[in-house]
Structures are given as structure tokens and as C-alpha cells.
C-alpha positions, 0 to 999 in steps of 0.5 A: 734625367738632364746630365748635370755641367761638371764645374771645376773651380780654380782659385787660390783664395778658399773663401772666394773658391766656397763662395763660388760653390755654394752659388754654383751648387745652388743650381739643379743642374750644376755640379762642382766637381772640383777645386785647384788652388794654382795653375799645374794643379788646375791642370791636373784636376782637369785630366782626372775629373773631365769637368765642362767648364772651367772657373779660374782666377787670371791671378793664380800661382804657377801657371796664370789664368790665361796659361791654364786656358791655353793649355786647357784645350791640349790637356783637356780638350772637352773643358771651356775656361771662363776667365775671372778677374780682379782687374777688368781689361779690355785688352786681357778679355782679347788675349783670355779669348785668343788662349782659349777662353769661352768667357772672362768676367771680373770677380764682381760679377752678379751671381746669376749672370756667372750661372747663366754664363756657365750654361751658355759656355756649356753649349759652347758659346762664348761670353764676352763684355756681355755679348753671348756669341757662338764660332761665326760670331766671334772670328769678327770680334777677334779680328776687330780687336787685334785691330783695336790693340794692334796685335799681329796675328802670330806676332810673338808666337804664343807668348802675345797671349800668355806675355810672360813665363813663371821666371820672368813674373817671379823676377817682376815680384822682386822688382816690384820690391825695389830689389836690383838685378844683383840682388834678384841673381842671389835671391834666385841662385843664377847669374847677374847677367841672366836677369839682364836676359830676362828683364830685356824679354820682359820690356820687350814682351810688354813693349815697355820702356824700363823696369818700372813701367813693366812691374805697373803694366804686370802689377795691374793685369795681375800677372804678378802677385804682390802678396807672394813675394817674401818681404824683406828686413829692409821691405818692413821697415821702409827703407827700399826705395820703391823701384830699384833703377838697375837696368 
């Protein structure tokens, strides 16, 4: 009897996560053994149930979609991530496959297509921008695209694949309210100057120029969650400018 791919699927939105489900369970030779709805709960899923392959949202509470794949081969290792988006990039499909993901797809992507992508992950080949490819196949790709992008192997250690920590993305959800940095120190119970630290780490992290380009350049890729930011009195009646201009 053929030993069925154990599927864990990682998504904050329950409907998106039951839709994944049934399509997958559809499959004899599937099985979801699982369901997290955020990163630290995606890991801890994935110690207890061994899956094989690993379905999970880049846009996701705690740890991103890109953190969970890196972090995937050290907590682990028998797991193969696949990458599923709201927002299809080029340049994140590059470092979703440099942190360890076997294949990245936007969440549009055709039912059978996902299906035959989790049997080519389970055989450990990867799946990128339509392209089945196996070990030898990818190392010219990804040099080819870090010489598209520009990325300097080892530049930035390991955040050039997972470009900002939960602090600073919890700092972009509040700049994206029009909060000032004062106003994100008491929002958050730490100093004025420790939010300048951080926004100074984040223009740099994402080679940007100023706060505003920086919640843009986040908001799209989906390291930053609109709809977990608590709206404020001045949010709800439209009185907060769009981006503050605090440094």
C-alpha cells in the first residue's frame, strides 16, 4: 500500500485553511494531518506531527511564512515548505527559496497544480514560477537571481531572507496608522529612542528612504498585517493623517 504525503497546513484564515483541505484530502494519496493558524504554532505542529510537506500563508501572526521555512529545516528537517501568497513577487519567491522553501505559489493558484506541486515537494524537487527543478537544477537559478536582485551572498546574515523581526513589523502596523514614534514608545511600553533604533534597522533592512516607503514596500510583500492593528478613536473617524513624518 503506497504511504500517503502527510500535509500540515498553515493559515490564519479558517475558511482559506478548509477550503485547502478539502481539495487536498480529495487526493488518495494525500493526508492533512494538521492545521496551525501562525508561525510558533506551525512549528510546534510540525515537531509533534512529522508532516512532509508544509502548506503555509507568507502573511501569517508571530513568525512569517519565510521565517517558518527557515526555521522548518532546523525544527523539522523531514518537512518541505511551500510558500502561499496574496501578493505574487519575484523577488520574495527568490528569498522564500533561499529560507528553505521547496515551492511558493499565490493563493489563486489552480487546485491541481497545488496537488501535483505537493507530490513533486514530496519527492524533493522544488516548484518555482512554474519550473519543476531538483538540487543541481536550482543552485543556477538562485545564483541567477541574486544576480537579478542584487543580493550579496551572506549580506545581512540571515535577515536578507527574513527582512524583519516581529518587533519591528509590529512597529510598521502602527506606522501605517499614522502613529509617531512617541506615540508607538507608548503604544508599546518602551522608549522614544528604541523605536528610532528600530526604524533606522528597518530603512536599512529594506533599503529604503524614509518610514513611508518602508510601510509600502512591507504592506505589499505581506510582512506587515493591516487588519492586526488595533484602530484607534482617531483611526475611526478619519482624523490621523496617513503616515506620520517622524523620523
Amino acid at each position: 500500500m503506497q504511504q500517503k504525503i502527510t500535509i500540515l497546513i498553515v493559515d490564519d484564515h479558517p475558511l482559506f485553511r478548509q477550503g485547502l483541505r478539502e481539495v487536498l484530502s480529495a487526493e488518495p494519496d494525500l493526508v492533512v494531518v494538521g492545521e496551525a493558524a501562525d508561525g510558533e504554532e506551525a512549528l510546534r505542529a510540525a515537531r509533534e506531527l512529522s508532516p512532509r510537506v508544509v502548506l503555509v500563508d507568507v502573511n501569517i501572526p508571530t513568525l512569517n511564512g519565510l521565517q517558518v521555512a527557515r526555521r522548518l529545516r532546523q525544527d523539522a528537517p523531514g518537512a518541505r515548505a511551500v510558500i502561499l501568497t496574496g501578493y505574487d513577487d519575484d523577488e520574495q519567491m527568490f528569498h522564500a527559496i533561499k529560507a528553505g522553501a521547496h515551492g511558493y505559489f499565490p493563493k489563486d493558484v489552480e487546485p491541481h497544480k497545488l496537488v501535483e506541486a505537493v507530490r513533486e515537494v514530496n519527492v524533493g524537487r522544488y516548484i518555482v514560477s512554474g519550473l519543476v527543478m531538483d538540487d543541481a537544477q536550482l543552485a543556477p537559478w538562485l545564483y541567477k537571481q541574486s544576480e537579478r536582485f542584487g543580493i550579496v551572498e551572506g549580506e545581512l546574515g540571515d535577515e536578507a531572507f527574513v527582512p524583519l523581526s516581529p518587533r519591528e513589523m509590529e512597529i510598521l502596523q502602527h506606522i501605517t496608522r499614522g502613529l509617531s514614534n512617541k506615540e508607538i514608545a507608548h503604544q508599546l511600553g518602551i522608549s522614544h529612542q528604541t523605536v528610532k533604533n528600530h526604524m533606522t534597522s528597518i530603512l536599512r533592512k529594506l533599503n529604503v528612504e524614509d518610514r513611508t516607503q518602508a510601510a509600502v514596500y512591507a504592506l505589499r510583500r505581506g510582512w506587515v498585517r493591516l487588519q492586526d492593528t488595533q484602530i484607534g478613536q482617531g483611526d475611526r473617524l478619519g482624523l490621523r493623517p496617513p503616515l506620520s513624518k517622524d523620523p
